[in-house]
DRENDO-1510 file (C-alpha; in Angstrom, 1 decimal, always signed):
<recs>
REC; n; res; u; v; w
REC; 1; UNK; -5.1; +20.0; +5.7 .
REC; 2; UNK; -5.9; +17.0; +3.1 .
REC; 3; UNK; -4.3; +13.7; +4.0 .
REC; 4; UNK; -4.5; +11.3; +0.8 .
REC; 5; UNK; -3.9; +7.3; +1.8 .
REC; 6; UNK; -4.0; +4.0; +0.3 .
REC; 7; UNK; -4.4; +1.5; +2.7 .
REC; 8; UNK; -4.3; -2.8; +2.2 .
REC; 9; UNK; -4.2; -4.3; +5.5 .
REC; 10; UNK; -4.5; -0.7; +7.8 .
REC; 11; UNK; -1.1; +0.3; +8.6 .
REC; 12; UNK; -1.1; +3.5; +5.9 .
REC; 13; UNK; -4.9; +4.0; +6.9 .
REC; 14; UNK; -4.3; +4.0; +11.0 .
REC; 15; UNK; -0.8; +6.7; +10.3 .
REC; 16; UNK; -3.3; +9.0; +8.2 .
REC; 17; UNK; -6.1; +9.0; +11.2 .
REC; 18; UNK; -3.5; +9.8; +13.6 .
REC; 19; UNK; -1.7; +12.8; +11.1 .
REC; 20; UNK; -5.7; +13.9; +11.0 .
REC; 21; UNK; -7.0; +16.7; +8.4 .
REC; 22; UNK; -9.3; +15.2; +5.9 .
REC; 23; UNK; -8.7; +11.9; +5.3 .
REC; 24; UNK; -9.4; +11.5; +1.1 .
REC; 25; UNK; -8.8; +7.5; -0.1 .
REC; 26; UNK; -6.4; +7.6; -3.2 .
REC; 27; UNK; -8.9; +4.5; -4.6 .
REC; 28; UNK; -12.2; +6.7; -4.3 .
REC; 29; UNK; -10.2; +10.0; -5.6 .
REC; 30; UNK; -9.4; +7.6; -8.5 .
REC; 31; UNK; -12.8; +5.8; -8.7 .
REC; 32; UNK; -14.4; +9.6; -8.7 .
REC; 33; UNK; -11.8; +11.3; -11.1 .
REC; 34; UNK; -10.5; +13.9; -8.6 .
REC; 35; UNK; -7.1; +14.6; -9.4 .
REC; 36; UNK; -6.8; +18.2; -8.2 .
REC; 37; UNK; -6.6; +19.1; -4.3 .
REC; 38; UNK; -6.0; +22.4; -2.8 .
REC; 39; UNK; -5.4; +23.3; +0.5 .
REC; 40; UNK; -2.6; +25.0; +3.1 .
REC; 41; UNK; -1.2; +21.5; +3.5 .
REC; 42; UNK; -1.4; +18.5; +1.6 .
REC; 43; UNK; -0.2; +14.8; +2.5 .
REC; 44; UNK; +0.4; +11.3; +1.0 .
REC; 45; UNK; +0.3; +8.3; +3.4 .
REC; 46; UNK; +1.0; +5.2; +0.9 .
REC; 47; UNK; +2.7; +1.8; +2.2 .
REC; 48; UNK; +6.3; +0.7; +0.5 .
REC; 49; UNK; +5.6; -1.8; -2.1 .
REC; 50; UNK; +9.2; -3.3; -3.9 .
REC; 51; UNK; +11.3; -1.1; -2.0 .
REC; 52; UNK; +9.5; +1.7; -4.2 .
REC; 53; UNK; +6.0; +3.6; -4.9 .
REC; 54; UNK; +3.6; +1.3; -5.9 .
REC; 55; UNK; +2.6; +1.5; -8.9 .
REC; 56; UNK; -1.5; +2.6; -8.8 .
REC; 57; UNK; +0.0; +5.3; -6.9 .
REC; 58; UNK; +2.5; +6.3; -9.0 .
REC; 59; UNK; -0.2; +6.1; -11.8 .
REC; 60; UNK; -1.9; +8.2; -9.4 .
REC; 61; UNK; +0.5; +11.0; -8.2 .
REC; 62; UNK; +1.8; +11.5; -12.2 .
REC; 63; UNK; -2.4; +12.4; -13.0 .
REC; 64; UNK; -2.5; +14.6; -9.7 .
REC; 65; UNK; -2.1; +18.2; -9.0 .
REC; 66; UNK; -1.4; +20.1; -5.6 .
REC; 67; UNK; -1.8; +23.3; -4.6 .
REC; 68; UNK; -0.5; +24.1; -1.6 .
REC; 69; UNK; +2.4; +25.4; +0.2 .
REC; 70; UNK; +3.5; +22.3; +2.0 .
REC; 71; UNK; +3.3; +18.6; +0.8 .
REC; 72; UNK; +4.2; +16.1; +2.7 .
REC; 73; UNK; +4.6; +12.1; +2.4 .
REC; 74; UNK; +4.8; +9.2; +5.1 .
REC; 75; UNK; +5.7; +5.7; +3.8 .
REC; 76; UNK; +5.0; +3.1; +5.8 .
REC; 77; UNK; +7.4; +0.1; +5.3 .
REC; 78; UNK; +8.2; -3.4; +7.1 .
REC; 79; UNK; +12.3; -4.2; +7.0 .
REC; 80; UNK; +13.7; -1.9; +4.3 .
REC; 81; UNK; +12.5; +1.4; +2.8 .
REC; 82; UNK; +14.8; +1.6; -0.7 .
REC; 83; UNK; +15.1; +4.9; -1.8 .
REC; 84; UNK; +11.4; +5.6; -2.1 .
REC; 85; UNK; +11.8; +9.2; -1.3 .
REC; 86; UNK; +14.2; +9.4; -4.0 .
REC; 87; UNK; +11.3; +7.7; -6.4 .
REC; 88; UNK; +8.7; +9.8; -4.8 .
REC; 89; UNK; +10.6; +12.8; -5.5 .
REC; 90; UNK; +11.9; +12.3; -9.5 .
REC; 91; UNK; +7.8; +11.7; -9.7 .
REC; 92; UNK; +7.7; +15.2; -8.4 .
REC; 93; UNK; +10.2; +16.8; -10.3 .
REC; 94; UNK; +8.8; +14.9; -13.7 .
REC; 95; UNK; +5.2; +16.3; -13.0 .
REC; 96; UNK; +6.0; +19.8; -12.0 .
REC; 97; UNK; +5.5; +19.9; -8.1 .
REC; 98; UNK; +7.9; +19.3; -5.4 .
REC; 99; UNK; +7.4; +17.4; -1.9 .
REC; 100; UNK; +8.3; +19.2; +1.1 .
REC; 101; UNK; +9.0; +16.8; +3.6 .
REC; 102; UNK; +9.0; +12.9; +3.2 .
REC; 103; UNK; +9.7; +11.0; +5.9 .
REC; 104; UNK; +8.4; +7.0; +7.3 .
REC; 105; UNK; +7.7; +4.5; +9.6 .
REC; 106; UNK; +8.5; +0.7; +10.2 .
REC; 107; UNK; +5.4; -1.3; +10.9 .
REC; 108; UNK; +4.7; -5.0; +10.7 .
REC; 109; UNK; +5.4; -5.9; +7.2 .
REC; 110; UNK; +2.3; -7.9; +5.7 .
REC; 111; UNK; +4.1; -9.5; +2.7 .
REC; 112; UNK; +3.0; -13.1; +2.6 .
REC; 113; UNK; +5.4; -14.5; +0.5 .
REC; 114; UNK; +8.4; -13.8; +2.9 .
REC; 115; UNK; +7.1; -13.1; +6.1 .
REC; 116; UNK; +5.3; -15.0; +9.0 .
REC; 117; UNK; +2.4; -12.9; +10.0 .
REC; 118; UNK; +2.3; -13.9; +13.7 .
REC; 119; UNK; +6.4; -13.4; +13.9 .
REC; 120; UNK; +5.8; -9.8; +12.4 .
REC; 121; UNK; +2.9; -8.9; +15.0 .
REC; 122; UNK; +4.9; -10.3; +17.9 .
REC; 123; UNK; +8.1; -7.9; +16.9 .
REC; 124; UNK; +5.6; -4.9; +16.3 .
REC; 125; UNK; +6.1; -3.5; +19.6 .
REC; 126; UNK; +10.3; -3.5; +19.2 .
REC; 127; UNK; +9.3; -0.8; +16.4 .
REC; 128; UNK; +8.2; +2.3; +18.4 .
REC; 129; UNK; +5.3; +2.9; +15.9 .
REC; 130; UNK; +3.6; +5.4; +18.4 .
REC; 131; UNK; +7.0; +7.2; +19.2 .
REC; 132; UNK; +8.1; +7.7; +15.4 .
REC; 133; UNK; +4.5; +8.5; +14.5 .
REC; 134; UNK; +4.7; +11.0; +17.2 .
REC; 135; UNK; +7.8; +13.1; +15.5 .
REC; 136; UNK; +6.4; +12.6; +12.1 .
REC; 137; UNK; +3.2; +14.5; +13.5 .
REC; 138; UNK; +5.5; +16.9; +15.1 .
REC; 139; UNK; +7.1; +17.6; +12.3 .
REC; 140; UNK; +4.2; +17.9; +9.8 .
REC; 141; UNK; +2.4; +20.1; +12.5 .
REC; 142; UNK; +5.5; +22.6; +12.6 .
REC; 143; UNK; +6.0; +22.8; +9.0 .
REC; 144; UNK; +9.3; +20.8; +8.5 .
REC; 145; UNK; +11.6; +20.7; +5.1 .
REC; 146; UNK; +13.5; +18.0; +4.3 .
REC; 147; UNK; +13.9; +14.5; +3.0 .
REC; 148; UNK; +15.0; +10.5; +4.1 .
REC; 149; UNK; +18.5; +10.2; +3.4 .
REC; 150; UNK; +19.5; +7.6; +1.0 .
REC; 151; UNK; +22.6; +5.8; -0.7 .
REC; 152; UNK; +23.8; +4.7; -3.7 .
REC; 153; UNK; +23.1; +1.1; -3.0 .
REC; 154; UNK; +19.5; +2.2; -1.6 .
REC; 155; UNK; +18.9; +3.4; -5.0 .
REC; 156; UNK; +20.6; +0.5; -6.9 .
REC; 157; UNK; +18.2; -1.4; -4.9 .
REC; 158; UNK; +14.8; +0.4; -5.9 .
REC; 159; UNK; +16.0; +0.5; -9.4 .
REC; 160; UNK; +16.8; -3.3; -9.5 .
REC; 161; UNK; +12.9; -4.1; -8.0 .
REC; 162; UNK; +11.6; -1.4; -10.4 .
REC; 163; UNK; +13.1; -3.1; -13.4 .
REC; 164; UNK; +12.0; -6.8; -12.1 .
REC; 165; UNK; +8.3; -5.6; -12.2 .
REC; 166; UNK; +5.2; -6.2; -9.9 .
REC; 167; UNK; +5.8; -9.6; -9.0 .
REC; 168; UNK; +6.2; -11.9; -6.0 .
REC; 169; UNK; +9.8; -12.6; -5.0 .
REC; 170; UNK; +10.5; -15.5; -3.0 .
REC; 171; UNK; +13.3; -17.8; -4.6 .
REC; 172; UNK; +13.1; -20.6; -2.4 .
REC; 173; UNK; +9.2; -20.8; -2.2 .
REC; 174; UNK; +8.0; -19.3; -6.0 .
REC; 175; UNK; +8.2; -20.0; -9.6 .
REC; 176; UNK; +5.7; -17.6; -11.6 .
REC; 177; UNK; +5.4; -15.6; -14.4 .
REC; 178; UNK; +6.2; -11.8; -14.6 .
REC; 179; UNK; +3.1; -10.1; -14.2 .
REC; 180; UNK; +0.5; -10.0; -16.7 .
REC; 181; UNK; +0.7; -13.4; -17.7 .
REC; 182; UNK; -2.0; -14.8; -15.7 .
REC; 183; UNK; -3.1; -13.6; -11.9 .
REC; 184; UNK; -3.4; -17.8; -11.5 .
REC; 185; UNK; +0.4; -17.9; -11.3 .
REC; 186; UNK; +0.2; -15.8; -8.3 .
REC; 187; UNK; -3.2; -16.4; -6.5 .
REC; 188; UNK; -5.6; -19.3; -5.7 .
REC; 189; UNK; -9.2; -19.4; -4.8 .
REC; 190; UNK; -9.6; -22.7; -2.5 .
REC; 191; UNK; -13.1; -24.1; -2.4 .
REC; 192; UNK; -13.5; -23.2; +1.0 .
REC; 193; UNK; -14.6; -19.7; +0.0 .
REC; 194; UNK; -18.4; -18.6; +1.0 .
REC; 195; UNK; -18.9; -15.8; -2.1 .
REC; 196; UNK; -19.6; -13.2; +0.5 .
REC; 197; UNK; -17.7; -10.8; -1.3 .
REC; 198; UNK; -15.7; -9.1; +1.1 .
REC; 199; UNK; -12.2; -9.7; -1.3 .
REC; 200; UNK; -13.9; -8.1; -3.8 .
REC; 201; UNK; -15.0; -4.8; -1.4 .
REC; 202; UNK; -11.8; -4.1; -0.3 .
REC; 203; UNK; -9.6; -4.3; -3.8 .
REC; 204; UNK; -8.8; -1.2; -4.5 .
REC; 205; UNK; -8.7; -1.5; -8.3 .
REC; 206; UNK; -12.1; -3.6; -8.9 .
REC; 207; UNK; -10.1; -6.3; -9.5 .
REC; 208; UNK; -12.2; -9.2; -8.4 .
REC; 209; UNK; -15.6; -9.9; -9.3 .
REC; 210; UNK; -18.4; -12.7; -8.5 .
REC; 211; UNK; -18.6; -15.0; -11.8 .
REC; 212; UNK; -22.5; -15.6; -12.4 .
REC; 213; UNK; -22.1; -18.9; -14.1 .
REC; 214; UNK; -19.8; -20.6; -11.6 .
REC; 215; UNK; -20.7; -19.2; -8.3 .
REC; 216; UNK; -17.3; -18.1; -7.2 .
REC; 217; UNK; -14.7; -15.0; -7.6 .
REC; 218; UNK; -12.9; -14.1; -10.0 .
REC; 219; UNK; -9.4; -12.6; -10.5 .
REC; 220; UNK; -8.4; -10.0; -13.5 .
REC; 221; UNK; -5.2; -8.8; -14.2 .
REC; 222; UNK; -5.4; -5.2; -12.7 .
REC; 223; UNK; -3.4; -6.8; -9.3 .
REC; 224; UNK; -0.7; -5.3; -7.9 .
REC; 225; UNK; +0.0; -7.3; -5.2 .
REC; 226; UNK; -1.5; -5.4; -2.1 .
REC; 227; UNK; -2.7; -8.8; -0.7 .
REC; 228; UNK; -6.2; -6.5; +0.3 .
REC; 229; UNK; -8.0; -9.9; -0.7 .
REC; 230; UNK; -5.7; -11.8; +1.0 .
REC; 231; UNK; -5.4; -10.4; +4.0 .
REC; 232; UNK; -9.3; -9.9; +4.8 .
REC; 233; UNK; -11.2; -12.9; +4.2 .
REC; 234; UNK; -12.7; -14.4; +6.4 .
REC; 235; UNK; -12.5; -18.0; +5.3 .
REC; 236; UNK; -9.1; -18.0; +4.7 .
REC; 237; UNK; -9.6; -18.9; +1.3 .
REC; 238; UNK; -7.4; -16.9; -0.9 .
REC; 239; UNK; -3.5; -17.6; -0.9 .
REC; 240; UNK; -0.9; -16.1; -2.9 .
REC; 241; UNK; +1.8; -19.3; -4.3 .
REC; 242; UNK; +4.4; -19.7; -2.1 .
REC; 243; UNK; +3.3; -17.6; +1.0 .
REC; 244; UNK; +5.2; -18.9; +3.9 .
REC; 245; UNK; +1.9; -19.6; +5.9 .
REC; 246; UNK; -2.1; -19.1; +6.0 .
REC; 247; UNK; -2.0; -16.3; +9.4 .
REC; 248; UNK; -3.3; -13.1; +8.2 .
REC; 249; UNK; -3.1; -9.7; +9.4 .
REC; 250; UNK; -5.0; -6.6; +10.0 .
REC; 251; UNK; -3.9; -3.6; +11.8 .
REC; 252; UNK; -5.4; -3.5; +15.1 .
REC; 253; UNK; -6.4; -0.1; +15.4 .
REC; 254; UNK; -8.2; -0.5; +12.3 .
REC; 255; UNK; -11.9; -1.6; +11.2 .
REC; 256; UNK; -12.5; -4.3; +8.0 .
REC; 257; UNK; -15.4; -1.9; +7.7 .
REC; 258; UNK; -12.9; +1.3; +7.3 .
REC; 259; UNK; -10.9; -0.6; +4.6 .
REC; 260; UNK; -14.2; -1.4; +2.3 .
REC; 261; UNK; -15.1; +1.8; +2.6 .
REC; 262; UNK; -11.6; +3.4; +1.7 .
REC; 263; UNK; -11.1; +0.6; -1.2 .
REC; 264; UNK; -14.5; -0.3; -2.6 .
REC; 265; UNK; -15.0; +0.0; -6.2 .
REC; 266; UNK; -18.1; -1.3; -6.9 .
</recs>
């Protein structure tokens, strides 16, 4: 069994450890040009971005080709899921291949501008993480068919956040640009950053790099808003406009060391 992942903050990266086979990162697949796996079963652990798939991944999954008898996908989302499976699956039916069984699971929801990190962690337990994770493995393990169950207004819902486009949503706390015009409307570098790099190790897409003249980072407009950068540094020094605090998180189960390695594109 192959079990692709993208992973930000650890959440996607810890459910693909536990479903086990070989664990492939989506970003090194990409940064390698390996689009084709084969194998009895194949899986895709991604995180909910937008109440849809993200879109490197979509990129991704539209490129990719999977041979295999069973294919599988676990989305790992915060409050609400959308109809992702329903996205996931006109991917699938666009590109020739079909998923098997999609399921997810309801972890702490990292997304700055709306959520208070230290809230989220405190309500993680309320979720049953290990308990869901444990059918989801159950199910994998015993072949299972089938697919989430969505409605109308879950679908109304992705296709409203799909047509908005890959951009912070936070009325009360943000006023940017749509994206493209600028990652400065939607992230800051503070000057208490120490140029060790690490922001620019974990961003999946090469994203940031370490300006020669000036001595700091700096941000291109490849972002899509996985708040890697955010998330890990250790000075605190990145923020995204309008986050609703400075507490970060990283899943516990899960190494800074295990992310670079999974997202590093240099």
């Amino acid at each position: 069994m192959k079990t692709l992942y993208f992973t930000a903050t650890g959440n996607s990266l810890y459910v693909a450890k536990s479903i086990g086979g070989e664990l492939l990162s989506i970003p090194q697949m990409v940064k390698e040009g390996i689009y084709e796996f084969t194998d009895e079963k194949i899986g895709i652990v991604i995180p909910l971005h937008a109440w849809s798939v993200p879109p490197f991944i979509v990129d991704f999954l539209k490129k990719a080709m999977f041979n295999c008898d069973y294919l599988f996908a676990v989305i790992t989302y915060g409050i609400y899921s959308g109809a992702v499976a329903s996205h996931l699956t006109a991917i699938a039916d666009e590109e020739g291949y079909k998923f098997s069984y999609i399921s997810r699971i309801k972890m702490v929801d990292n997304y700055l501008p709306t959520f208070d990190m230290k809230k989220e962690v405190e309500k993680e337990g309320k979720k049953e993480i290990e308990h869901h994770l444990r059918s989801i493995i159950s199910d994998i393990s015993s072949s299972k068919e089938g697919t989430l169950k969505e409605t109308v207004l879950d679908k109304a819902a992705m296709n409203y956040m799909l047509k908005r486009g890959n951009k912070p949503f936070n009325k009360k706390r943000l006023k940017v640009h749509a994206a493209g015009e600028g990652i400065d409307n939607y992230l800051y570098v503070e000057d208490s950053c120490i140029q060790c790099g690490v922001c620019a190790s974990v961003c999946p897409v090469g994203n940031i790099r370490m300006d020669e003249k000036t001595g700091k980072i700096a941000l291109d407009d490849r972002c899509f808003m996985c708040f890697a950068c955010i998330h890990h540094c250790p000075s605190n020094a990145i923020h995204i406009r309008g986050e609703v605090n400075s507490i970060r998180f990283r899943n516990s189960h899960i190494r800074l060391n295990e992310i670079v390695k999974a997202n590093n594109q240099m």
